[in-house]
C-alpha positions, 0 to 999 in steps of 0.5 A, a space after each residue: 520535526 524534519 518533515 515540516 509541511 511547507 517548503 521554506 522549513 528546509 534548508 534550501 540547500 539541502 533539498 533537491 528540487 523536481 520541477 516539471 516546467 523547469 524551475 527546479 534542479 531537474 525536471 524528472 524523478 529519475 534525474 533527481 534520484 540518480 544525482 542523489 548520494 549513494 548510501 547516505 547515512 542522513 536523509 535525502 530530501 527530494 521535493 517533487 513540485 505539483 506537476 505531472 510526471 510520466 516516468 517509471 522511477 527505480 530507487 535501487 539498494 544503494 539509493 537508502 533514506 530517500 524522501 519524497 515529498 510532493 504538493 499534495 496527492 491531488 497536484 503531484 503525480 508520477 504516473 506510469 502504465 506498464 503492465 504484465 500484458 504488455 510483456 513486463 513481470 508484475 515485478 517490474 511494472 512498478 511506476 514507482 519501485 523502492 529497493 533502498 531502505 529507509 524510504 519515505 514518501 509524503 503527499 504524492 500520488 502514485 498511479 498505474 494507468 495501463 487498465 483492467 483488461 491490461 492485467 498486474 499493473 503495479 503502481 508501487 512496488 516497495 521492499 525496503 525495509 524502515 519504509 513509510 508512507 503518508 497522505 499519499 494516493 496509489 491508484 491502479 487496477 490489479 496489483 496495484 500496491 506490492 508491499 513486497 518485502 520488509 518493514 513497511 507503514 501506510 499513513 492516512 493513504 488513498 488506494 484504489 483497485 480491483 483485484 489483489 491491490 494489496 499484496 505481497 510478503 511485508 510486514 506492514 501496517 495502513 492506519 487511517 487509509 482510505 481502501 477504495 474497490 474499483 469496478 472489475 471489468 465484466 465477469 470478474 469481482 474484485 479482492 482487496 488482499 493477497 498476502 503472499 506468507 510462505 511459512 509459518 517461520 515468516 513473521 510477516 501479514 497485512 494489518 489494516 487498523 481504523 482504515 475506512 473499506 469503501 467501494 467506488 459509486 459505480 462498484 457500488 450500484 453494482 454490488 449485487 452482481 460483482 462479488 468483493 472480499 477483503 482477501 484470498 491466499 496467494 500463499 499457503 500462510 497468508 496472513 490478513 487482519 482488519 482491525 477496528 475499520 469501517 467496512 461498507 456493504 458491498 463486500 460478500 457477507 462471508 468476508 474472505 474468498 479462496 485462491 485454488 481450491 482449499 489451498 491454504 485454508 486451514 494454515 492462513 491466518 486471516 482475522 477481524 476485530 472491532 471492525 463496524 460497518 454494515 459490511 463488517 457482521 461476522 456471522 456470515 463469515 467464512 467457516 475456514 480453520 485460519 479464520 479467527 475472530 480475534 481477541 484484544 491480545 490477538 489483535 495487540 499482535 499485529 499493531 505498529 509497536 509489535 508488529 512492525 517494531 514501530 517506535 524504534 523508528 517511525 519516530 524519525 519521520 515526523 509521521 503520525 502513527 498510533 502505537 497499540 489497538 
């Protein structure tokens, strides 16, 4: 296993070491991936140590098989706070942005602090493809999490938001995550969802299997005001499933909210299975075309092994995953 949990399992000499108080090779996340090889064929270990680290990290195309690992998502953290409003694109307001492919990141927390009435404000932006993540937090507001593009695997993940947190146009499978709503701010309800398929051609979607959907303490008491739904179409061949996860109560009994309108309606894929809870009943679910309650065949479509042709490389990372439903 490359990815053993504590530091001394490396061979010192071939990790690069990031240390906020100075006691490591550099003392930000840019330096350390700026020093990093380009396109490295063998993986490039950067150890963030616990620390606060208030930087905007860009890992470019040529910056490939990049891992961060961290003392825990609750010691290292890489805080930013760019947000459309202050004049970035939500492209661009990425605490964290992955372009390189082959990334891996474990234990760290990623987090935008710019707000809800600051707008998009992503706190990770990852297309990449092979790119997987484990044990770690991302935490914002709106678009917190944008799974642009590509083959990507969330592992027992913290994520917190309030309006299309997860959204965009991967591939990509959460198992084990935490899903966490946050409180919008006044007038506005909150979407965990926006997946952003174009074309019935695109073998893309957002599936999330034995993830845990939960509202924090605050959103909670306040759910009979605040409407909550797991997902509306950004695009027209949105494509969004839940797969035997825990769903609580707070989010609206029909399950699934529009974006314009019936645009995208009867072309989206949205689908349930084996979800429990006492949010997850589907009679009261929406009566759209797209929506399916799934079959195990339906749902054996969108796991790690088919959909993200998980075995060909996850193994590689040491990171738990399971393969089927």
């Amino acid at each position: 296993m490359i990815l053993q949990s504590s530091g001394d399992e490396y061979d010192t000499g071939q990790v690069l070491t990031v240390a906020a108080d100075g006691s490591g090779n550099f003392t930000t996340v840019t330096d350390a991936i700026n020093f990093a090889p380009n396109n490295s064929v063998d993986r490039v270990f950067i150890y963030v140590k616990e620390g606060f680290y208030q930087e905007n990290v860009e890992i470019p195309s040529w910056k490939i098989n990049i891992v961060l690992l961290g003392d825990g998502s609750d010691g290292t953290v890489i805080s930013g706070k760019r947000s459309v409003d202050d004049g970035w694109t939500t492209f661009r307001s990425a605490t964290v942005a992955v372009s390189g492919e082959g990334f891996l990141a474990r234990d760290i927390t990623f987090e935008n602090t710019a707000g809800p009435e600051k707008h998009q404000a992503v706190a990770l932006r990852i297309n990449a493809d092979l790119s997987a993540v484990y044990r770690c937090t991302i935490n914002g507001y709106q678009d917190t999490l944008y799974v642009h593009s590509f083959r990507q695997f969330y592992r027992e993940c913290d994520i917190y938001g309030t309006i299309d947190y997860i959204f965009g146009n991967a591939a990509v499978v959460f198992q084990g995550c935490n899903i966490i709503s946050k409180m919008p701010l006044r007038g506005q309800g909150t979407v965990i969802t926006a997946q952003s398929r174009n074309s019935p051609d695109e073998d893309t979607g957002i599936s999330l299997q034995n993830c845990s959907i939960l509202a924090t303490d605050d959103l909670s008491s306040n759910s009979s005001s605040v409407k909550s739904y797991l997902g509306r179409p950004w695009r027209n061949y949105s494509t969004t499933v839940y797969l035997e996860s825990y769903i609580d109560d707070f989010i609206e009994p029909e399950g699934w909210s529009n974006w314009v309108g019936d645009q995208g309606l009867d072309t989206l894929y949205y689908g349930e299975y084996g979800n429990y809870g006492p949010g997850s009943a589907i009679d009261g679910r929406v009566s759209w075309s797209g929506y399916h309650v799934m079959e195990y065949d339906d749902a054996a479509n969108f796991t790690v092994s088919e959909f993200i042709t998980g075995e060909e490389w996850l193994d590689s990372t040491s990171f738990p995953y399971d393969d089927g439903v």
